[in-house]
N, C-alpha and C positions, 0 to 999 in steps of 0.2 A: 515366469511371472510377467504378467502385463499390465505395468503400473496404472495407464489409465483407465483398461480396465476391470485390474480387481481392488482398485487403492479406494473405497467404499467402504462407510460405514453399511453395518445391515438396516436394510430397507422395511416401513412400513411403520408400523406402531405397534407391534407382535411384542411376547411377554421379553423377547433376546434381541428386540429394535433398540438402535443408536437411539431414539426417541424416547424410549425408557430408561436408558440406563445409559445415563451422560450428565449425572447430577455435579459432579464434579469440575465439568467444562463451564456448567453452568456457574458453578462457585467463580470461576476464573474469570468469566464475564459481569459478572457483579463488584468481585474483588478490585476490576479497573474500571468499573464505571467513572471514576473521579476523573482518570486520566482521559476521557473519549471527549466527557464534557467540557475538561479544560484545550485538550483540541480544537472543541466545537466551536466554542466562544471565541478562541483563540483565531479560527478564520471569521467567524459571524463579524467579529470587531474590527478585523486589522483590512479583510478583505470586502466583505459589505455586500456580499451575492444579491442578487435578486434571486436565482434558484442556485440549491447545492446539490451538487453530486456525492455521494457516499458510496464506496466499495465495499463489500463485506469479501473478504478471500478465504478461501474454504469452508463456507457457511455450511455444508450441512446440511441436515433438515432436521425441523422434530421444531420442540419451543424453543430450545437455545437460538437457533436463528432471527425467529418472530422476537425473541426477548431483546438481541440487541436493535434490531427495527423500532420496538416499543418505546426502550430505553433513548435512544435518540431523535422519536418524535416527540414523547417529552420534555426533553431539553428544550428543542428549538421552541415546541409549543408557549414555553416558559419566555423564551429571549425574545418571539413574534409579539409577546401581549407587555414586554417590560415596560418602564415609561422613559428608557432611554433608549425607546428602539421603535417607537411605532411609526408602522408603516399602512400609506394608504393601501397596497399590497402584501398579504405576507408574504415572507419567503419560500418558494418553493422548494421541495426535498425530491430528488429522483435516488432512488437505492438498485443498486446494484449487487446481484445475489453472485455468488463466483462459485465453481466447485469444478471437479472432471465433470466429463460426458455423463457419467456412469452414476453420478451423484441420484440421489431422490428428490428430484425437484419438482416430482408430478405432486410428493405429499406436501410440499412449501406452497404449490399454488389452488392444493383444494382445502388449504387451509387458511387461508387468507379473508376468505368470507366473514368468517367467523373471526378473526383478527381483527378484521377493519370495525366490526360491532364493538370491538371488545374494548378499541383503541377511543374511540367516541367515547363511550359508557365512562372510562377512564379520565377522559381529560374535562367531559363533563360534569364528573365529581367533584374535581378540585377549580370547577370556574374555569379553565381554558378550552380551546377550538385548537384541534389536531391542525396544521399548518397541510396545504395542498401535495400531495405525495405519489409516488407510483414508485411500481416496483417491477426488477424484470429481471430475470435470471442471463445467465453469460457461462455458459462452460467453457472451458478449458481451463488448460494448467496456467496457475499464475508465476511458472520459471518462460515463460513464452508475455508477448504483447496481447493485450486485453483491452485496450482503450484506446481512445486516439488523443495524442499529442494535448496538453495543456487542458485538459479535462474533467478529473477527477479532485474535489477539495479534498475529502477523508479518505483516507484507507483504512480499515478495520483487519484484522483478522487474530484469532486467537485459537491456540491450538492448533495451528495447523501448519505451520512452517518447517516444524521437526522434520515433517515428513521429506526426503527426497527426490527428486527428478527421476533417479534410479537407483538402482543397489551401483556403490561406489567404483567405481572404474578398477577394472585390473583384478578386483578380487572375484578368487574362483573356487571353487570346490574343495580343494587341499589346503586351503589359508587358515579357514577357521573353525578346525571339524569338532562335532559336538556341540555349535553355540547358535543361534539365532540373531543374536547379536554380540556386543563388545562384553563378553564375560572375562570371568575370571582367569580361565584361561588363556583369553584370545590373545595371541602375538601384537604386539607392539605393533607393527608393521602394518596390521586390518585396524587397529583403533586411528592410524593418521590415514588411511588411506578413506575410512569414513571424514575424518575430518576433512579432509582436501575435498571429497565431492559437496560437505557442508557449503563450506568456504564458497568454491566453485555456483552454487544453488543460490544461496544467499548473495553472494554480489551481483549476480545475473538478474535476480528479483530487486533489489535495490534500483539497478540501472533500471529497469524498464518502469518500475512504479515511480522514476523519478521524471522519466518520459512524460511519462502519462500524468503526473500533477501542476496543478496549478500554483503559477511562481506564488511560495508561499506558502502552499500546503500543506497539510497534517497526514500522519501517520501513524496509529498506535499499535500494536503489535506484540501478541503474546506467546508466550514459547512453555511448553515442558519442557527444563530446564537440567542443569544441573548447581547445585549451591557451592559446587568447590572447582577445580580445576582436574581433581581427580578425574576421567574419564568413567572407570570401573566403579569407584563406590559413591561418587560426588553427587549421582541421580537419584540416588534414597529408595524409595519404594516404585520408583521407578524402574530402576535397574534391576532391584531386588525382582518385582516381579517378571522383567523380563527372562531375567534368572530362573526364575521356578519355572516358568513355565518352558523354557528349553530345557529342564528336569524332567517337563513329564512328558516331553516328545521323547527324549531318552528314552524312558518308561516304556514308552509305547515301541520303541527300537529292541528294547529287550524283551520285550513278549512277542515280537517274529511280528505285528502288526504295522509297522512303517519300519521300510529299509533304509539302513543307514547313509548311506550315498544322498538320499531323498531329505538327510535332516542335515547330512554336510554341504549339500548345493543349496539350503536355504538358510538366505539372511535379510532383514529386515530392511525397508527401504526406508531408514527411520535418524536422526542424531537430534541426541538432547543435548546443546549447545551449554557454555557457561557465561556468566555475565563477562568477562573479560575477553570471550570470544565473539563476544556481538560486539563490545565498545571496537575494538580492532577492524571487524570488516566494516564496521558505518564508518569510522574515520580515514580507511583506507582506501575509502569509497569516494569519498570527499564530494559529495553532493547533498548532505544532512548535517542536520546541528542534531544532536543530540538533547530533548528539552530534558527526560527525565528517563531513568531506566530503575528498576524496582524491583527484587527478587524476592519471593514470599512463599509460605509454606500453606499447600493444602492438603487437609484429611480428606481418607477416604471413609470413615467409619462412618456410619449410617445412623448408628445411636449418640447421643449428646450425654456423653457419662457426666454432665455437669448437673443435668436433670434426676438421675439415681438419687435415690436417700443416701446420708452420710455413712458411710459404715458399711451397704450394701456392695458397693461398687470393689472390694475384698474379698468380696466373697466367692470361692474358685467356682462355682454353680452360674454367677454372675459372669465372671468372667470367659467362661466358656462358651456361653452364651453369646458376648460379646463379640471372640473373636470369631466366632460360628458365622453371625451375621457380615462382621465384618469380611473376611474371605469369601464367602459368597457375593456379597458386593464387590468385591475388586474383579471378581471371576465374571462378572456380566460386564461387566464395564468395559472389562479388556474383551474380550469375547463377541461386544456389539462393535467394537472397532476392528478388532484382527482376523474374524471367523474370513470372509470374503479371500483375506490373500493364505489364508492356512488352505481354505478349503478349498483355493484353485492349485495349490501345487502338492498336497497331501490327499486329498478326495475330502470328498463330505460324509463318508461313512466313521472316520474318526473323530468326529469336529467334539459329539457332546461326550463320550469320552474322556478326550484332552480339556476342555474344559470344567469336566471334574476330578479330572487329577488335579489339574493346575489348583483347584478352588482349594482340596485337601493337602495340597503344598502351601499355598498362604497359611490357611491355617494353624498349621505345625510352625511356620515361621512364626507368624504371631505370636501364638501358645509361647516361643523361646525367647522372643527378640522382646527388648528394653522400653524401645520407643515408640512411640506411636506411629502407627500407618500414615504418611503424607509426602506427597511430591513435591518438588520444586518448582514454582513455576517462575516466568520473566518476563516482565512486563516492560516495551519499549516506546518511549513516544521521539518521533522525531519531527522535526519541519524543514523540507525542502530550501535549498540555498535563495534567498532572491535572484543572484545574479548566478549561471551559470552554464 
């Protein structure tokens, strides 16, 4: 596996694109819009740019991306026209796209056309003038330098920190056989040794975006998380379905179509962190304040069972129903994010397959399990030291 080049969402806007089926990520950038804005303000006020810098970090592509762009020319557009702000100039915005090489940045920038219509049309609805902007993409990985020194006001990024630099130091083929990731199973011994490459990922990214901000700066940053300390069951549906779905590569081990060896040398370049594990490396980092950190739960269910008639939503026809959709949405979801690194170390001739086992795995979970389908997620805002 070659992190930078198979660690890709699927490309394009196809019916199995990261672009269709990332409804969820989108929740998570809605869910802290409060916190981008209170950043934003938070430098507009204390700092007084004439033009700001903003980093988006593993942006992606599809509308999630253009949505947080959206989302924070709004704001500014708002603070440019307040009457405790006007300026003979507005403030200019340069945004900065981040992702690997590998990322789809060709569809972010033949999208944009139609962005920029959309972003006027927008702000001329509600009486404001979009504030002067541009935009430019920046590959590489953001455990490495990306900026130059005392540069960047915001940093953005959401969902995408989990990921790795690499599968964790030291662990090999015999540590964790049968799992994908940190199961049930997995020895004690592969759950710290993901931690220590976390740890290791994270402070490395810390230092350099601390480089790279302006004395003062903002930082907001969101994580698939976990809501306990537990490593194994603390990640919810998280875990859960990384679970099932190292079920149904099993699966596929026991029908002679993927050899075993092939699903004990693969594990996931992936850790969903706990809130007591991020307060730990920011403080021991000792170059951030911590303004506010925030753990919260999101569904995957596609259907709004609030909207059911009373009495219906009981009914096993319904339910069934329910969970039908639901597993088939967690199964694209994951599927638009993990197809790329299954299919560079498994082949592509298993991929749709394995994504409907896995889908007919959620679903049986569902069908048994109590509580509602929803991940953890973690939301961190921090502000760079003045003096350091």
């Amino acid at each position: 596996m070659k992190i930078e080049h198979d660690l890709h969402m699927i490309k394009g806007d196809g019916d199995t694109s990261y672009a269709r089926n990332s409804s969820t990520q989108r929740k998570a950038i809605l869910a802290t819009k409060h916190m981008v804005e209170k950043a934003m303000k938070g430098v507009f006020m204390e700092l007084k740019p004439q033009s700001m810098v903003v980093a988006d970090l593993g942006c992606s592509s599809g509308t999630n991306t253009l949505l947080f762009i959206s989302e924070m020319i709004a704001m500014i557009s708002e603070e440019n026209t307040s009457d405790n702000n006007i300026r003979k100039c507005p403030m200019e915005v340069q945004f900065f796209l981040n992702d690997l090489p590998s990322n789809d940045f060709n569809h972010i920038f033949k999208s944009l056309g139609q962005f920029e219509q959309s972003i006027v049309q927008d702000c001329a609805r509600i009486g404001l003038k979009p504030p002067p902007h541009y935009v430019a993409g920046v590959p590489g990985s953001f455990y490495t330098r990306l900026f130059p020194c005392n540069s960047v006001h915001i940093f953005h990024s959401s969902f995408s920190l989990m990921w790795l630099s690499q599968i964790p130091e030291h662990l090999d083929s015999t540590m964790n056989k049968g799992n994908i990731y940190i199961g049930v199973t997995t020895p004690p011994l592969v759950a710290k040794l993901y931690l220590d490459q976390f740890e290791k990922d994270f402070s490395r990214f810390l230092q350099f975006r601390c480089i790279e901000l302006v004395s003062g700066g903002q930082m907001v940053l969101t994580f698939l998380g976990r809501k306990s300390n537990d490593v194994v069951h603390g990640g919810g549906m998280m875990n859960i379905s990384i679970e099932l779905l190292s079920q149904a590569v099993q699966t596929l081990v026991a029908e002679g179509r993927v050899e075993k060896e092939k699903l004990d040398s693969f594990n996931l370049p992936f850790y969903g962190p706990s809130v007591d594990e991020l307060k730990q490396l920011v403080q021991q980092s000792e170059l951030l304040d911590i303004i506010d950190i925030q753990a919260f739960e999101l569904t995957f269910d596609p259907i709004d069972k609030s909207e059911l008639k009373e009495g219906i939503t009981t009914a096993p026809a319904i339910q069934d129903n329910v969970h039908e959709a639901t597993g088939h949405n967690i199964a694209a979801g994951l599927r638009a994010v993990m197809e790329p690194l299954f299919a560079s170390h498994f082949g592509e001739s298993i991929i749709d397959d394995l994504f409907t086992l896995f889908a007919c795995n959620v679903i049986r979970h569902l069908a048994s399990a109590e509580e509602m389908s929803s991940v953890t997620a973690i939301s961190l805002s921090l502000q760079a030291k003045v003096a350091r």
